[in-house]
N, CA, C and O of each residue as an XYZ file, in Angstrom:
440
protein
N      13.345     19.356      4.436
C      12.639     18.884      5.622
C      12.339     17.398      5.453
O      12.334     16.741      4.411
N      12.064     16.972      6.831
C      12.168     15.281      6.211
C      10.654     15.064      5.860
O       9.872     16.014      5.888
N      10.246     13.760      5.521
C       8.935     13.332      5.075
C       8.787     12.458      6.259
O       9.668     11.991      6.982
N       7.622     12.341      6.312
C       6.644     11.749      8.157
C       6.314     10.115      7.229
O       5.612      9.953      6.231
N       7.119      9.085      8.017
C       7.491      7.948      7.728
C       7.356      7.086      8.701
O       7.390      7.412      9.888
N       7.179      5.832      8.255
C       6.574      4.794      9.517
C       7.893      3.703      9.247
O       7.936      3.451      8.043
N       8.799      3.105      9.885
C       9.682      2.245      9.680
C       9.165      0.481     10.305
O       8.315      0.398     11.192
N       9.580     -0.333      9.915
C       9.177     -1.331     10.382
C      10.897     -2.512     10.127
O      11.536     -2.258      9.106
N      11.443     -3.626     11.038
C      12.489     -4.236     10.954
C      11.529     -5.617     10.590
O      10.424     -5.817     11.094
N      12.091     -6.369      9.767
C      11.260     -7.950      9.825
C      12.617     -8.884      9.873
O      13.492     -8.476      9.110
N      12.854     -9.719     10.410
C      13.921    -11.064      9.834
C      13.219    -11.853      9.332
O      12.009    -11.919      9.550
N      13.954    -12.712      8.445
C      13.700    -13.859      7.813
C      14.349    -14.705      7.902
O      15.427    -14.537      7.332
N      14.205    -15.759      8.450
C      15.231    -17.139      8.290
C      14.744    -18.248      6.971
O      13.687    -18.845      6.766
N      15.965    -18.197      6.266
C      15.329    -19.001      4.972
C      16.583    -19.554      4.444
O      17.592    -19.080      4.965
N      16.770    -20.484      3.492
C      17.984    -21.247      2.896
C      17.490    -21.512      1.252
O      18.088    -22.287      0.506
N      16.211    -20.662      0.830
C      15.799    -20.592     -0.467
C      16.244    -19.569     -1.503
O      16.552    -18.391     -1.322
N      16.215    -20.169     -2.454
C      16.940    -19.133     -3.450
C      15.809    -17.937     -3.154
O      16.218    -16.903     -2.627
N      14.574    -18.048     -3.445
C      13.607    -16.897     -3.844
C      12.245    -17.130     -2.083
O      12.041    -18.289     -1.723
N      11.777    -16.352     -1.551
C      11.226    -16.014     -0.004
C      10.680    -15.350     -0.249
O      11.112    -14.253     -0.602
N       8.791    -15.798     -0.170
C       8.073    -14.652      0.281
C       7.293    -14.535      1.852
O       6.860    -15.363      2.653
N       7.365    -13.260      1.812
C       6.915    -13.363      3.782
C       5.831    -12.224      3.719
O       6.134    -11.116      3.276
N       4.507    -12.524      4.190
C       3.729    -11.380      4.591
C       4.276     -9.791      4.947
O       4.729     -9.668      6.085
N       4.277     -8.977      4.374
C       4.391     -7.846      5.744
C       3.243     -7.638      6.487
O       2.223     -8.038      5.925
N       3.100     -7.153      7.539
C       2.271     -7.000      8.981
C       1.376     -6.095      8.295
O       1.728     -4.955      7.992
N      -0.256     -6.762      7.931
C      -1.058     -5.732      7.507
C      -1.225     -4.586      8.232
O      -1.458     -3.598      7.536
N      -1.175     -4.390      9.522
C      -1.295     -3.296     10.427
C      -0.315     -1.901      9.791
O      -0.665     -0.735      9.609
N       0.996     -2.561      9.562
C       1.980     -1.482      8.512
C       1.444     -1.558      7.600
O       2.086     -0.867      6.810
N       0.710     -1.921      7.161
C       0.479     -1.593      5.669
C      -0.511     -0.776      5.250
O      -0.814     -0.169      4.223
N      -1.064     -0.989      6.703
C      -2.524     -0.525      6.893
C      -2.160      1.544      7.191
O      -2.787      2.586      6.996
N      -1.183      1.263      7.588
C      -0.820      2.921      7.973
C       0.216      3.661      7.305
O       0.813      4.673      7.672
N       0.351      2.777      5.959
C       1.677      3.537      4.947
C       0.653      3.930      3.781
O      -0.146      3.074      3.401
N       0.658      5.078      3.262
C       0.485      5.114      1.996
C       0.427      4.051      0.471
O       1.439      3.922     -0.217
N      -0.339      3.650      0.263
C      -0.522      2.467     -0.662
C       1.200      2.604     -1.560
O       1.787      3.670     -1.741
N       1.576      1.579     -1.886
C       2.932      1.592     -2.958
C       4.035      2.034     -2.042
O       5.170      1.650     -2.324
N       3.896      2.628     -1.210
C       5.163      3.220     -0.197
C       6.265      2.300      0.253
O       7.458      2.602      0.211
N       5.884      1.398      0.595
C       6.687      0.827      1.476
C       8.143      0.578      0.419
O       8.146      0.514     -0.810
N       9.002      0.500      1.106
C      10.470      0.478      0.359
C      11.414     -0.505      1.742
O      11.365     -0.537      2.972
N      12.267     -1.240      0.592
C      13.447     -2.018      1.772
C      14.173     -0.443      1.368
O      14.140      0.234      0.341
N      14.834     -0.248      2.728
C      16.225      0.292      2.506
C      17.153     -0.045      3.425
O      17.848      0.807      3.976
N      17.274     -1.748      3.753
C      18.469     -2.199      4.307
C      17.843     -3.413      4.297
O      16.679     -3.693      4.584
N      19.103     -4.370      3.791
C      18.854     -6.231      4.097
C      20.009     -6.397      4.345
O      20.889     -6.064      3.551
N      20.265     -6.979      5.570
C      21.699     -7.417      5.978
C      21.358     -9.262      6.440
O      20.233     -9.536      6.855
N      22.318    -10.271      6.323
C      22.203    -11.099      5.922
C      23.073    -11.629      7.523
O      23.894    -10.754      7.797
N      23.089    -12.554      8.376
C      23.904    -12.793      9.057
C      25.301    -13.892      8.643
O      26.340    -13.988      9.296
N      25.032    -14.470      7.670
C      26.079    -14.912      6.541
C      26.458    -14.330      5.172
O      25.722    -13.770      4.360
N      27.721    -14.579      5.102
C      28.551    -14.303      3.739
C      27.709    -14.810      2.454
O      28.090    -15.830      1.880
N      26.288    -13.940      1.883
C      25.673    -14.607      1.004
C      25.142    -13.083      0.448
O      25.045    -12.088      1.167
N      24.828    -13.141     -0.975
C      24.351    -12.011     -1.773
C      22.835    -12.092     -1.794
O      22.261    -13.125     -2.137
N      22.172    -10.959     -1.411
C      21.066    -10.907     -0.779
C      20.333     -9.904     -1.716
O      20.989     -9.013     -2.253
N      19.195    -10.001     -1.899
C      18.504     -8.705     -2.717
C      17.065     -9.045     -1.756
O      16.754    -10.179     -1.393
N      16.284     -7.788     -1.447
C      14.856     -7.745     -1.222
C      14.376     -6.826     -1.835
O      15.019     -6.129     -2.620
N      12.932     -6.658     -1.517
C      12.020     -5.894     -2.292
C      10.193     -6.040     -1.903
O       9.644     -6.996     -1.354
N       9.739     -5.125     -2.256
C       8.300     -5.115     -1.528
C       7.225     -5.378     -3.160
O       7.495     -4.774     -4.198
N       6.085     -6.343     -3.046
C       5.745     -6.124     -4.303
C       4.518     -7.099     -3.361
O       4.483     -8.267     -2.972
N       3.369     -5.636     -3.235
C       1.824     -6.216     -3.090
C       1.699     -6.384     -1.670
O       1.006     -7.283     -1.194
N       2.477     -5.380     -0.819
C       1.996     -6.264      0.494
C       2.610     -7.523      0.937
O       2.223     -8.248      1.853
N       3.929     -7.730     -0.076
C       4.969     -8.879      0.671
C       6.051     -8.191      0.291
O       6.380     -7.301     -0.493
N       6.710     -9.244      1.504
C       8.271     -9.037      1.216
C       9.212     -9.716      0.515
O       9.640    -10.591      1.269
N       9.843     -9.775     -0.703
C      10.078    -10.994     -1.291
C      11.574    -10.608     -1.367
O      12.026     -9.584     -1.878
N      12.367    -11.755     -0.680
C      13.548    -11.686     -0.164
C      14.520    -12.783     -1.302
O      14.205    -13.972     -1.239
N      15.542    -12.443     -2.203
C      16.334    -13.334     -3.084
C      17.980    -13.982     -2.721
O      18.890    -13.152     -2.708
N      18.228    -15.045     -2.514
C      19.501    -14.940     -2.512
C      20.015    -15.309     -3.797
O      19.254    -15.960     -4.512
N      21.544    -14.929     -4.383
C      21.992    -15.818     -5.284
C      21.944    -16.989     -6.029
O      22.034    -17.330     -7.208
N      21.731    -17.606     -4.681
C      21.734    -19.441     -4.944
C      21.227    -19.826     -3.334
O      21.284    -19.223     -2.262
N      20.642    -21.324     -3.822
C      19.957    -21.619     -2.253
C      21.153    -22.033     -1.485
O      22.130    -22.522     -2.051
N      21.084    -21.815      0.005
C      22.308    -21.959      0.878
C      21.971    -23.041      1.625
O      20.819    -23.277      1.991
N      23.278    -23.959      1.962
C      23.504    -25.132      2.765
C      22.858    -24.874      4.185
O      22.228    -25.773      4.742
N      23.017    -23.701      4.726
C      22.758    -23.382      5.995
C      21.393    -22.419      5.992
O      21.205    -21.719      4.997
N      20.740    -22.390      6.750
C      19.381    -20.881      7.287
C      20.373    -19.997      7.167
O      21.517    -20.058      7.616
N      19.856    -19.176      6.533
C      20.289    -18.027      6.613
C      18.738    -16.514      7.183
O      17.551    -16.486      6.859
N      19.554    -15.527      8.079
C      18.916    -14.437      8.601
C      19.116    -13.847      8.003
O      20.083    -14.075      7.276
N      18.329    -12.584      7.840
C      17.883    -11.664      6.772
C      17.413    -10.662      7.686
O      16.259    -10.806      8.091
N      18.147     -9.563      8.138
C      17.303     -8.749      8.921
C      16.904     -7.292      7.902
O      17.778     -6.644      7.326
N      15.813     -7.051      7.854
C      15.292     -5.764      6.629
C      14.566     -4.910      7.379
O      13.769     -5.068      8.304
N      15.055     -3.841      6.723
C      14.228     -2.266      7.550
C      13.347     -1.691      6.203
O      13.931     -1.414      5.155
N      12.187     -1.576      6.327
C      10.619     -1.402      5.740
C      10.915      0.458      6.187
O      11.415      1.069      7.132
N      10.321      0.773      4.986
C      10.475      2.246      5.510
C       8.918      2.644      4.466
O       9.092      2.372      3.278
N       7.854      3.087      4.722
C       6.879      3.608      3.971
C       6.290      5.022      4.719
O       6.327      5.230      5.932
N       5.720      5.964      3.656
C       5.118      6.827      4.074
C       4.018      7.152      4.891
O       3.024      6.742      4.291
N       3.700      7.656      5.905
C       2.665      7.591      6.263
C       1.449      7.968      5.842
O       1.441      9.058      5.270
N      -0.005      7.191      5.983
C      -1.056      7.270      5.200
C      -1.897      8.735      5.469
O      -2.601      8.863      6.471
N      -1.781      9.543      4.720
C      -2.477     11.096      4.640
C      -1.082     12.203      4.078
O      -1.214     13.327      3.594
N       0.190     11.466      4.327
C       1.106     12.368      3.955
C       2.130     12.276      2.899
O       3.309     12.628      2.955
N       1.461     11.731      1.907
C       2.277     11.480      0.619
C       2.380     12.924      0.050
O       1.476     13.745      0.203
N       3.408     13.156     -0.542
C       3.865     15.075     -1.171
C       3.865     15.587      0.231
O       3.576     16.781      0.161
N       4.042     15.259      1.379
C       3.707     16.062      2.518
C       5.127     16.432      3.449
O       5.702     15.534      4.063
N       5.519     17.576      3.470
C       6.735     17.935      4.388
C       6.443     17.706      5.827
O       5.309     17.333      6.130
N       7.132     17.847      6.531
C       6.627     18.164      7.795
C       5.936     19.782      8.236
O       6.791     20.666      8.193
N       4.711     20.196      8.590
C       4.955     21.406      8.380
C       5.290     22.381      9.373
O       6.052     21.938     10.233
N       4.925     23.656      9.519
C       5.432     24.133     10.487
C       4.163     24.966     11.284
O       3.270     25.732     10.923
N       4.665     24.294     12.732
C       3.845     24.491     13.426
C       4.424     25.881     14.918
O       5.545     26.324     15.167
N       3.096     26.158     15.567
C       3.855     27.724     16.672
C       4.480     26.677     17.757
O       4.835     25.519     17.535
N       4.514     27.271     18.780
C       5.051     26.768     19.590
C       3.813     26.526     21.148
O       4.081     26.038     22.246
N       2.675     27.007     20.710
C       1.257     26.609     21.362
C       1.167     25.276     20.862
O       1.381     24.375     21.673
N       0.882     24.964     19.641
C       0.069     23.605     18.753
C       1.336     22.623     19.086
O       0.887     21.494     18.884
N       2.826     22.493     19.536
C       3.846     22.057     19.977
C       3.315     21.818     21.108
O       2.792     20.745     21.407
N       3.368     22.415     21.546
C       2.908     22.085     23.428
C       2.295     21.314     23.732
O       2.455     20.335     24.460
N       1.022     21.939     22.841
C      -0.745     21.090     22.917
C      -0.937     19.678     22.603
O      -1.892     18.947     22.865
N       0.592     19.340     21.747
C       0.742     17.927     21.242
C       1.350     17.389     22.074
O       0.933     16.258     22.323
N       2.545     17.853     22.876
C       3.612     16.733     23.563
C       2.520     16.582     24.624
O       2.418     15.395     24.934
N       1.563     17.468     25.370
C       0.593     17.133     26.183
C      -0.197     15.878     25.727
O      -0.289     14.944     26.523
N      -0.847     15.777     24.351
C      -1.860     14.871     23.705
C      -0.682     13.689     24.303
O      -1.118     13.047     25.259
N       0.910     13.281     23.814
C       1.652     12.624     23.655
C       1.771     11.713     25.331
O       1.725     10.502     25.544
N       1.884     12.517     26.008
C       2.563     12.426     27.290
C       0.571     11.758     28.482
O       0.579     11.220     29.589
N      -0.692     12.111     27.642
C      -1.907     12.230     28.126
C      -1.940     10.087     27.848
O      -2.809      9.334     28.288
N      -1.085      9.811     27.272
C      -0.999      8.551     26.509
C      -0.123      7.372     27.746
O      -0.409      6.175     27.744
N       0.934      7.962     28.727
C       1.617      7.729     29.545
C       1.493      8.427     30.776
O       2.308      9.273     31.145
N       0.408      8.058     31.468
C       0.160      8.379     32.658
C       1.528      7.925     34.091
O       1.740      6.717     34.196
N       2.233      8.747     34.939
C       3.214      8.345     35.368
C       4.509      8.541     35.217
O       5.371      8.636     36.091
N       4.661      8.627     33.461
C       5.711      9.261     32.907
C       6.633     10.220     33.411
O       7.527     10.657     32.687
């Protein structure tokens, strides 16, 4: 079953060997402390790219510093805060209902 996860995308435009960038305390504020994980940095140039999360930043590496800006687009993936060890669980098909109602009580018009 999957695990209940909060995703977040950030870019970076930078031409430095080594980049650190805030992540959005608000995500951070709703992931499980230590959670957060890159699991994608794609680069919009031909350049070797590494990221990584350490403290509430995002610290983005290239190889070597580049002639040009380079984009950095990264997908943030952390757990959500109350559901660390937590599956999704299983719910009837009343407490289903009672939610897409809570969901839909949010979008009046819909």
């Amino acid at each position: 079953m999957p695990e209940v996860r909060f995703d977040d995308v950030m870019e970076v435009c930078t031409n430095r060997a080594v980049t650190e960038v805030p992540i959005d305390p608000k995500y951070v504020e709703v992931c499980e402390p230590n959670s957060i994980r890159v699991c994608g940095a794609v680069p919009n140039l031909p350049v070797f790219v590494g990221a990584s999360v350490s403290r509430g930043t995002l610290v983005i590496r290239l190889d070597k510093p580049s002639d040009e800006k380079v984009t950095i687009s990264v997908r943030l993936t952390g757990i959500r805060r109350g559901f660390e060890n937590k599956r999704f669980p299983n719910r009837s098909r009343e407490q289903f209902e009672a939610n897409e109602r809570f969901i839909r009580s949010a979008y009046p018009g819909d």
